[in-house]
N, C-alpha and C positions, 0 to 999 in steps of 0.2 A: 511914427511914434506909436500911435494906436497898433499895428503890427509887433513892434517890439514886445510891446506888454504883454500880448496874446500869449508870444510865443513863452516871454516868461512865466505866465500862468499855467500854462501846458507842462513847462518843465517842472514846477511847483507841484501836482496833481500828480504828476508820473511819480517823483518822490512820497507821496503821503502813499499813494499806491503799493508802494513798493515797502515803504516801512510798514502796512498796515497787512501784509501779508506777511511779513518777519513777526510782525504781532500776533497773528492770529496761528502761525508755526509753532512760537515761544507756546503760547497759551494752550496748543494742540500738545507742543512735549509734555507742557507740565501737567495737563490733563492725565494725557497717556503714562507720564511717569506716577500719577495721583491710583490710578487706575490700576497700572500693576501692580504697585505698593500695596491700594488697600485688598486691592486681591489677591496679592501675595501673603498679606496678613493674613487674609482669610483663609489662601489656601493651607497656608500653615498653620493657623487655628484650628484647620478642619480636619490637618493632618496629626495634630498631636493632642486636640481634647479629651482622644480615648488613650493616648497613651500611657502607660503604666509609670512612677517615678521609680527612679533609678539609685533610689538614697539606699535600698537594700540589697546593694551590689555587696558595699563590703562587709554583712552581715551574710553570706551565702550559704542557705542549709538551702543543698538539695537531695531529693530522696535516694538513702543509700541502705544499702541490705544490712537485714537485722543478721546474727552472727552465732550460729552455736558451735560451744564447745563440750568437749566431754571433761571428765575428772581433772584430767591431766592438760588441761587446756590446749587440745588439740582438735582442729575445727571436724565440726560433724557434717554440718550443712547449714543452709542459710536461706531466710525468707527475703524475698524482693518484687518488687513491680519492675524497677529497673535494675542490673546488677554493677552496683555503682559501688568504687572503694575511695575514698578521700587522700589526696596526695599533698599533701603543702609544697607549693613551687618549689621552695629552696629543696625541696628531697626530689626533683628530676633535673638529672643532668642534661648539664647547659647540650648535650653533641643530641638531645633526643628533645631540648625545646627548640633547637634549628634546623633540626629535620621538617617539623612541622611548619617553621617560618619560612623553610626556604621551598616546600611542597606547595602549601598554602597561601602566603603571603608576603613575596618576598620584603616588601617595602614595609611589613608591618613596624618598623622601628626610627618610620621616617614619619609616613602619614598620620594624621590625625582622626584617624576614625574611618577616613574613606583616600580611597586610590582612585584618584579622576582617571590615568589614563588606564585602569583596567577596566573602567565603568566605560568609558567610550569604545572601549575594542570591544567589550561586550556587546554595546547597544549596536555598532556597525552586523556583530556576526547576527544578534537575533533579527534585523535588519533583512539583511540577506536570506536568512532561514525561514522567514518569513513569521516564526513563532520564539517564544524563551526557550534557547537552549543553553544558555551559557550568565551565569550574573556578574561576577565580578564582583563576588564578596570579599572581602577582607576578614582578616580573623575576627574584627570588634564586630565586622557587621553582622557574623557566625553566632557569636557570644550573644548579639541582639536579637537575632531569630530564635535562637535556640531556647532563650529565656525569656522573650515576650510575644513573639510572636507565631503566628500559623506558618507552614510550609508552604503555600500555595502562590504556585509563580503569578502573580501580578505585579504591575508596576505601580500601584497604590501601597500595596506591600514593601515596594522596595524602596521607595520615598519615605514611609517609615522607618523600616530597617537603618535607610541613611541618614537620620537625623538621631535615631537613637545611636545609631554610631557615636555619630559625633559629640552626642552628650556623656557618653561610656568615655570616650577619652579624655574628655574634661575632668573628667571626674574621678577615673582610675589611672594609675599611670601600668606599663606593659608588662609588665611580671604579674600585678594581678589582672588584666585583663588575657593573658597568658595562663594563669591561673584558672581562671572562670572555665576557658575554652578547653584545656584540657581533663578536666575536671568533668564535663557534661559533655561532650562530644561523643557520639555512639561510633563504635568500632566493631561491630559485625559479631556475629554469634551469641547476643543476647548483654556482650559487656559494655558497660559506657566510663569511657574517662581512662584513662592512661593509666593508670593502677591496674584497673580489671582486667583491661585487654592484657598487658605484661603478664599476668600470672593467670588469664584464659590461653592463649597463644604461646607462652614460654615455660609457663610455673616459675614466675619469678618474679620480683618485686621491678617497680618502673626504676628505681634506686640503682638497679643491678642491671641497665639493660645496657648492649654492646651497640655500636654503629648501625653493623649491618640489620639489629632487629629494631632500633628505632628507624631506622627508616624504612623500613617492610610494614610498618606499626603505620607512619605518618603517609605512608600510600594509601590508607585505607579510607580516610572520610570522603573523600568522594565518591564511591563508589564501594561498599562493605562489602557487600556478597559477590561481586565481580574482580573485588582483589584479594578473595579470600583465599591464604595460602594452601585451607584444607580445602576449600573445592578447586579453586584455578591457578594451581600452583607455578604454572609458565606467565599466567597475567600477572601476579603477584609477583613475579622476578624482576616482571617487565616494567613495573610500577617504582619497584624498590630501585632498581637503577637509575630510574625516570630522579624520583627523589635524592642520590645519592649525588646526581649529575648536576640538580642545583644547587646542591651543598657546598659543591667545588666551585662550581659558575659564580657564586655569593661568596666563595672564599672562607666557609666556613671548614673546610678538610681538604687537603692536599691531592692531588692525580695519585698519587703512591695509594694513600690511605682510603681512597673513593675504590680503587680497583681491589684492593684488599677485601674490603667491607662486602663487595660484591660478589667476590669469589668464595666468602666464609659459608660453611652450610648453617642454611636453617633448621635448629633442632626443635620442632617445635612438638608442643604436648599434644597428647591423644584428646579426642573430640570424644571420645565414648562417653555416652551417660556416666555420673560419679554413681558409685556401687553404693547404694540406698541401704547400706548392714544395717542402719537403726533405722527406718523407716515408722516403723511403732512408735520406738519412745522419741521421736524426733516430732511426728502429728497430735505424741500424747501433749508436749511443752507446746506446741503451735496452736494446740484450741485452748489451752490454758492462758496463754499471753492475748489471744484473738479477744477470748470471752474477759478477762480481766482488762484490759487497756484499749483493745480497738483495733483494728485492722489496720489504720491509716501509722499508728505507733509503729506495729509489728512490721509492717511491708516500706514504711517511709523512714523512720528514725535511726536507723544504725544502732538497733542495742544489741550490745552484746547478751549471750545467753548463757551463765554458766552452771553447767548441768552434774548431776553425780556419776555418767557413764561411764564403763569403763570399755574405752573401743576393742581391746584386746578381746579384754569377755565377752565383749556383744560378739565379735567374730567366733568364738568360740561357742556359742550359744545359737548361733544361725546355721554353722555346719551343723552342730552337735543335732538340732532341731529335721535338718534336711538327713543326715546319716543315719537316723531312727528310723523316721518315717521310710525313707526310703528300699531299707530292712527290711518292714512290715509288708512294704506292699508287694516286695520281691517273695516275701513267705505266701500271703496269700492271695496272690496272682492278681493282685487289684490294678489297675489303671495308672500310670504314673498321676504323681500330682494331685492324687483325688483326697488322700487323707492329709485329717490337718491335724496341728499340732500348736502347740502354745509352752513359752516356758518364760521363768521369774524370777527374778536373783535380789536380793537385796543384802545391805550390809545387815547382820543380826544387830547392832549393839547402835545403830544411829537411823535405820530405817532407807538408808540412800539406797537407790533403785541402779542396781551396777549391768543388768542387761535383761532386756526383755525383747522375747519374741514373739509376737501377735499374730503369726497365721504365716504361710509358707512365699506369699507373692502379694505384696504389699502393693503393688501395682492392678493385681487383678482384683483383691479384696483387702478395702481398708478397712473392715470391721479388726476391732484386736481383741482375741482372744481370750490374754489374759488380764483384762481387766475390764470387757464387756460383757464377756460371754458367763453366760450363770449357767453352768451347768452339775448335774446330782454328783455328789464326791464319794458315793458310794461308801467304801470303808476308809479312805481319808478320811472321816469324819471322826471314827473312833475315838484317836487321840484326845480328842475336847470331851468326850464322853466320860474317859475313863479318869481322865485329871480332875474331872470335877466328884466324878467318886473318888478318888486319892482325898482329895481336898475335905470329904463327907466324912473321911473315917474308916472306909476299907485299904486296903494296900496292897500290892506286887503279889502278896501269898496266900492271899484271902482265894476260896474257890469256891468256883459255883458250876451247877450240872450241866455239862452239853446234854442234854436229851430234848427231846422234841416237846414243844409248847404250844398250845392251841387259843388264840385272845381271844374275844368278842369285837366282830367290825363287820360293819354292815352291810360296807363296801365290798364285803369279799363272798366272794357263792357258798353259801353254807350259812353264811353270821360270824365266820370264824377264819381267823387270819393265822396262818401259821408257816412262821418264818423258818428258813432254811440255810445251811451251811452254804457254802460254796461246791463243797464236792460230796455233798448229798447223806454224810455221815455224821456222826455223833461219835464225841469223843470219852464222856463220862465225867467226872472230877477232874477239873481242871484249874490250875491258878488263875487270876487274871493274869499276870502277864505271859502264861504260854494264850488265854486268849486272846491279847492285843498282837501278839508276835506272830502265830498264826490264823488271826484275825477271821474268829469264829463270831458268825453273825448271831446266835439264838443266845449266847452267854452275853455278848453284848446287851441285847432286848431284856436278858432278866434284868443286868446292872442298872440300867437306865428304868427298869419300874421299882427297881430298889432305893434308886437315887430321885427320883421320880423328872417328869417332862419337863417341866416349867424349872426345876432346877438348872438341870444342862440346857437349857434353852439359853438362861439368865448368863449364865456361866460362858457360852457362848459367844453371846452379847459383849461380853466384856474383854475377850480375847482377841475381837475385831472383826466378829463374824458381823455383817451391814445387814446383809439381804432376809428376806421373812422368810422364816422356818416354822417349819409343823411341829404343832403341839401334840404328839402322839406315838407312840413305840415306834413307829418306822422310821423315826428321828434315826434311832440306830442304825440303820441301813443304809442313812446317807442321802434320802432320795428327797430332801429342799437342797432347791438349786442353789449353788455358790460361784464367785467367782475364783481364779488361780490365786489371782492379787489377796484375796481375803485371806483363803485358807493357811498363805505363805504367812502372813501378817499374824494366823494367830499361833503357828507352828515356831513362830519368831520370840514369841511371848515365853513358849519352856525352853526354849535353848540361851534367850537372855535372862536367866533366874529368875523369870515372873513378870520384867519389862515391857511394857507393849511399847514400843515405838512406833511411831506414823510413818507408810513409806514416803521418798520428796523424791521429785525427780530433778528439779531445780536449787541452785545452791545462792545464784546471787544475779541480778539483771539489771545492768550496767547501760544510762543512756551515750548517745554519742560524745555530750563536758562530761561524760565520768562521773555524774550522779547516779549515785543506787538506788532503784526504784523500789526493790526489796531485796532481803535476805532473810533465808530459811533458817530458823532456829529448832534443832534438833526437840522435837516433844518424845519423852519419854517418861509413862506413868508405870509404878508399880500397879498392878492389877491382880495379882497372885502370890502368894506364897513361893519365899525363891525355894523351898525345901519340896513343894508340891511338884513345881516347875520340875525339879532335878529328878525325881523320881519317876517321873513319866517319863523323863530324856533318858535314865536309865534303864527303862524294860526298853525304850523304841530303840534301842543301840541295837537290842537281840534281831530286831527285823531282820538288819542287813547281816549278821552272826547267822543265824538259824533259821527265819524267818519267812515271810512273802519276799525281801525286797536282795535274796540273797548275790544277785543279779551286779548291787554294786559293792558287794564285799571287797572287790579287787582293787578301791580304792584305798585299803591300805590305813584306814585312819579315822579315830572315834565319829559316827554320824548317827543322829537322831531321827531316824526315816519312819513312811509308811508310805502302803499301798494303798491304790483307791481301786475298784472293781465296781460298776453298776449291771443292772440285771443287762444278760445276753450280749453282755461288753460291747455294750455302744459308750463308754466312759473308760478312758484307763488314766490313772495319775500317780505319779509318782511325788513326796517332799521330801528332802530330806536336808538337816539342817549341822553344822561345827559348828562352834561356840563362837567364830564369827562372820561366816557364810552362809545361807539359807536359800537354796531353790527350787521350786517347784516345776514340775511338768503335764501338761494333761496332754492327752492323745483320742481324739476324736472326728466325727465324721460332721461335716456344719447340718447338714439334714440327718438324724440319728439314724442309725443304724448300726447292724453289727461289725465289731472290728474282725472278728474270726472266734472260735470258741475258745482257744488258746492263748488269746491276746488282751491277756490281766495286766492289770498294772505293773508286774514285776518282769513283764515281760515286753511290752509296748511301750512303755512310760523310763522304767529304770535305767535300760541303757543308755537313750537321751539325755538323763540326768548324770551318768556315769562320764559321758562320754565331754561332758560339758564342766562338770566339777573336777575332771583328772587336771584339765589345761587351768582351769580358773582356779584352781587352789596349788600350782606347783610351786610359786615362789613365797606357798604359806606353809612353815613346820606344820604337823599334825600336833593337834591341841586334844585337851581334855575338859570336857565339862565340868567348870571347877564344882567340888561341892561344900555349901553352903556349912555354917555352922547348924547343929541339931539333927544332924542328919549320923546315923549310925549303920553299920554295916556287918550282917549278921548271915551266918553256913546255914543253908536252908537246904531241904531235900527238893529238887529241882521238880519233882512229879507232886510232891503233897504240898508244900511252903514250910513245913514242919523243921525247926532247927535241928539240924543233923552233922553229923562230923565225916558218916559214910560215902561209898561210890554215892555218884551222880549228885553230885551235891552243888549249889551257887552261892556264890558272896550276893545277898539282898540286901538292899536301901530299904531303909524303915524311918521314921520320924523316933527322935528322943524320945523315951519313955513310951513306946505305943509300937514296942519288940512285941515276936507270937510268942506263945505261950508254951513251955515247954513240952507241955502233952495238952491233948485235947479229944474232946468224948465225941459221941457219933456223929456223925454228921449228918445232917437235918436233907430234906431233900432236893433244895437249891442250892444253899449256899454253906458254906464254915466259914467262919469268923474267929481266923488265930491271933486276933488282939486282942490285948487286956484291955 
C-alpha cells in the first residue's frame, strides 16, 4: 500500500511539472507577444512621429513655372526652379497612364499602397548583392518619396516610405494618386511631370501623345539620362520596347499594336537652347516681378506673365540691331562683336514697350543698354530744346546767326568756351528749323540763352527726361548723360500731340486660380501743347527730307526723326517717331571710344532704325500727323522764314494769330523775330 501511494505521488508531481512548464511557455508567449507589441508600438511610434500628415495630398500645389507671353499671347519664356506644367488626370490618355502602370507598377490597381512580393524579390536581390540595388517601390510609394521624403537608400527610409504608402491609399484612391505621381515625377532634361516632358521631348501636349511616345516617355523614371532618347537613342529603344512588352503581358494593347507602336519613328524636338530674341525685356519683367513679389512667387507659383511684346518686332529689332553694327564694323575694320548697340520701340499713344534690345549677346552681357546705360545724346537732345523755345514764343521762321560765339567758362583754357558746328563752318542767317534739320550746334547755344537753362531743363523734366542735367549752355550740345528709354519717352510726347505716356512692359499677371495680381492702366498726361507738339514734328519730318537723318528717307512715310552725334563719335543715335510707332537707336562702344570719324548718327544709328521700322511698320498704312486745331499754315521763303509766293518757297506751321509779318526791318545781330 505504502508503494502504491509513492508511486501515485510521483505521478502527481510529473503532472504539476509538466502543466507548470505549459505555464510558464503561456506566460513566456504572452510576455514575448507583450514585448513585440509594445515595441512594435514603439517602433512605429518612432517610425512616424516625424512623419509629415497627408491631409494636403488633395490640395496639391507644387512648384510649377511662371509663364511669359508676348502681345499676342504667344509664349516668350518662362522662370522655374523645377520646369513643371500641371495636367489634370482626366486630360492624359488612359494608353500613356498604363504605359506607366505597366513599366512601373504593374499591380498598382490591385495593391494597397505596397506590393509584398515585389518587396520580397527585392530584399532577396539586395540580399545577394550584398548592398540596395533594387526597392520595389510601387507607384504610391514613388508619390511617398517624392513628396515627403529624402532619396537616400536606407531601410529606415523605406519603412517610412511603406507606411506612408499605405496611408496615400487610404486616403486617395488611383487616378489621383496617379495624378500626384505623374504630375511630380522627373523626366530627364530639366522637365518634371508628364506635360513637360510631352512638349520638352515631342513639342506637344501629354493630351496629344501616341503609343509609341508614351511609352519611350514611361521608360524614362528609372533611369533619365541613361534612356535619354537625345543622348542613348538605341537604350531608349531598348526601354521603350521593354515598356511596350508589358503593356501587352498586362493586356493593356494587342501583339498587332505593341509591334506597330515600336516600329513608329520617334520625331522628337531639338534639344538646342530656345533662341533668347527677348532676353532684355524678358530679365526687364523678371527683376520687376522678383523685386515686387518675391523669388519663391516668381520661380514656385505658375503666373502667368502678360507682356506688351511683340515677338515679330522683337525679331525684327535683333537682326535689324546685329545687321548695323555688323556694317560698321565691316566699314571700319573693327573686331567682330566689339561694337554695341541698343534699340527701343514703343507704342506712341499708350506707352506699351513692343521691342527692345539691350546689347548684342545677352549671354555674355546682361547689362541693357537701353534702359541702363546714360549716355551724352549729343544732338538728340535738340528737339526738347527747340519745342520749349516754340512753346516761349519763337517759331520754324524765326532766325538766328550761325557765326562763331565765345561764353565765359572757366573750365575751358582761355575762360572762354566756344562752341562749334560739326563741320567746322558757319552758315550765316539761318531759320531755326533749317537749324534743327541740319542740326547746327552754335544757333542751338544762342536759342537756349534766349530761352534760357533752367527753362529747357524744366521743360525737359516734364517730357520725361529722369536723369540730372547741367544747368548751362552745353545743355545744347547734349553732353548730360540720358538713357535710350528716356529720350524715346519724350520724343513720344510730340508725336502723340503733347501726351506723355508711361512706357509698361507688362499688361496683366495672372496667378495659377486665375487671380490677377495686377494690371497695367495706360497713364497718359497732357504735358504740352498739342499745337507746340505738332510744330516741332513738323520741322523733324525735314530731317529725314533733307536733313542729318536722310539715310531713312526710303521708308517711304511721314517720320519725326533726329540725329544724335557726340564729340569724336563715341555716341551715334538715331529716334524717330509715326503717329503711332516710335523707336530709338543708339550705337556705341561700352568703354567709350571712337566709332570712326564718319560714323554720325545718320550713318551708324539710322540704318538700324530703317532696317527695323521697314519690317515693324509694313502691316501699318503710312499715317499723318494729325494737326491740331489752331495751328495754320503759311508760303514762307525757305532761306529767310519771310512769307513769300516765289521759287524755293515752304508750307510753314505757325500757331493762330502769331503768322510773320509781312515785311520786316534789319536784322539785329542774333536773331529776327518774324512774329507779331
Amino acid at each position: 500500500m505504502p508503494l502504491r501511494r509513492k508511486k501515485s505521488n510521483n505521478r502527481n508531481e510529473g503532472e504539476v511539472i509538466k502543466l507548470s512548464k505549459l505555464l510558464n511557455i503561456f506566460l513566456g508567449v504572452i510576455v514575448v507577444t507583450l514585448l513585440v507589441t509594445i515595441g512594435g508600438a514603439i517602433g512605429y511610434y518612432s517610425f512616424t512621429m516625424d512623419l509629415p500628415g497627408i491631409d494636403t495630398l488633395k490640395d496639391y500645389r507644387p512648384s510649377i513655372a511662371s509663364r511669359v507671353y508676348d502681345d499676342n499671347n504667344e509664349l516668350i519664356d518662362e522662370f522655374f526652379l523645377e520646369d513643371r506644367k500641371l495636367v489634370r488626370i482626366a486630360e492624359v490618355p488612359k494608353i500613356v497612364r498604363y504605359a506607366f502602370v505597366a513599366s512601373e507598377d504593374s499591380r498598382f490597381y490591385e495593391h494597397q499602397g505596397l506590393d509584398i512580393q515585389s518587396i520580397f524579390r527585392a530584399v532577396f536581390k539586395n540580399i545577394e548583392a550584398g548592398h540596395i540595388i533594387q526597392g520595389g517601390s510601387t507607384i504610391t510609394q514613388q508619390v511617398a518619396k517624392m513628396m515627403y521624403l529624402s532619396p537616400e537608400k536606407k531601410y529606415t527610409r523605406k519603412i517610412k516610405e511603406a507606411i506612408l504608402a499605405y496611408k496615400i491609399d487610404k486616403y486617395l484612391n488611383k487616378d489621383e494618386i496617379l495624378n500626384l505621381y505623374l504630375n511630380q515625377i522627373y523626366l530627364g532634361h530639366g522637365t518634371y511631370g508628364i506635360e513637360s516632358a510631352a512638349l520638352g521631348y515631342f513639342g506637344k501636349n501629354a493630351k496629344d501623345l501616341k503609343l509609341h511616345e508614351a511609352a519611350m516617355l514611361a521608360g524614362l523614371p528609372k533611369a533619365p539620362s541613361n534612356y535619354s532618347p537625345f543622348l542613348h537613342y538605341d537604350k531608349a529603344k531598348q526601354r521603350q520596347i521593354y515598356v511596350l512588352t508589358r503593356m501587352m503581358e498586362d493586356g493593356y494593347i494587342s501583339q498587332d499594336e505593341m509591334k506597330k507602336a515600336s516600329e513608329a519613328p520617334l520625331k522628337l524636338r531639338s534639344i538646342k537652347p530656345k533662341d533668347k530674341v527677348a532676353a532684355y525685356f524678358v530679365e526687364n519683367v523678371r527683376r520687376y516681378v522678383q523685386e515686387k513679389y518675391g523669388a519663391d512667387v516668381l520661380y514656385k507659383e505658375g503666373l502667368s506673365i502678360y507682356t506688351t511684346l511683340d515677338l515679330n518686332a522683337q525679331k525684327y529689332a535683333r537682326d535689324a540691331v546685329e545687321k548695323g553694327l555688323t556694317e560698321l564694323e565691316e566699314r571700319e575694320k573693327y573686331q567682330p562683336k566689339l561694337v554695341q548697340g541698343a534699340l527701343f520701340c514703343m507704342d506712341v499713344k499708350t506707352g506699351a514697350v513692343r521691342a527692345m534690345v539691350g546689347g548684342r549677346d545677352f549671354s555674355k552681357s546682361e547689362f541693357n543698354r537701353a534702359t541702363q546705360s546714360r549716355r551724352q545724346p549729343g544732338s538728340a537732345f535738340k528737339p526738347l530744346i527747340y519745342t520749349a523755345a516754340f512753346d516761349k514764343g519763337l517759331g520754324p521762321s524765326t532766325r538766328f546767326v550761325d557765326s562763331p560765339i565765345a561764353l565765359e567758362d572757366v573750365s575751358q583754357e582761355g575762360g572762354l568756351w566756344k562752341p562749334k558746328n560739326f563741320d567746322d563752318k558757319f552758315m550765316g542767317p539761318i531759320t531755326m528749323r533749317t537749324a534743327l534739320v541740319l542740326s547746327r550746334n552754335v544757333v542751338t547755344v544762342k536759342i537756349l540763352q534766349e530761352i534760357g537753362v533752367d527753362y529747357a531743363v524744366s521743360y525737359a523734366m516734364n517730357m520725361g527726361i529722369t536723369s540730372p542735367l547741367v544747368r548751362t549752355l552745353s545743355l545744347a550740345l547734349g553732353v548730360s548723360g540720358v538713357t535710350l528709354q528716356e529720350l524715346v519717352q519724350a520724343y513720344g510726347v510730340l508725336a502723340n500731340q503733347g501726351k506723355k505716356v508711361t512706357p509698361y512692359f507688362i499688361k496683366k499677371i495672372v496667378d495659377r486660380t486665375g487671380n490677377v495680381f495686377e494690371e497695367t492702366k495706360i497713364q497718359s498726361e497732357q504735358v504740352i501743347d498739342p499745337r507746340i507738339a505738332f510744330i516741332t514734328t513738323y520741322v523733324m519730318q525735314d530731317v529725314v527730307v533733307r536733313g542729318t537723318g536722310t539715310r531713312a528717307r526710303s521708308i517711304g512715310r511721314p517720320v519725326a526723326a533726329k540725329t544724335g552725334t557726340t564729340n569724336d563719335t563715341r555716341d551715334a543715335w538715331f529716334i524717330g517717331a509715326t503717329p503711332s510707332l516710335i523707336a530709338g537707336v543708339w550705337v556705341g562702344f561700352d568703354q567709350e571710344a571712337s566709332l570712326g570719324k564718319q560714323e554720325v548718327g545718320g550713318r551708324a544709328a539710322a540704318p538700324i532704325w530703317l532696317y527695323f521700322m521697314e519690317k515693324a511698320l509694313q502691316k501699318i498704312p503710312a499715317e499723318s500727323f494729325p494737326t491740331p486745331e489752331g495751328i495754320v499754315f503759311i508760303k514762307v521763303d525757305s532761306q529767310t522764314g519771310k512769307p513769300s509766293s516765289g521759287p524755293g518757297t515752304i508750307f510753314e506751321a505757325f500757331l493762330e494769330g502769331a503768322t510773320p509779318k509781312e515785311s520786316v526791318g534789319a536784322m539785329n545781330d542774333e536773331k529776327e523775330d518774324l512774329f507779331r
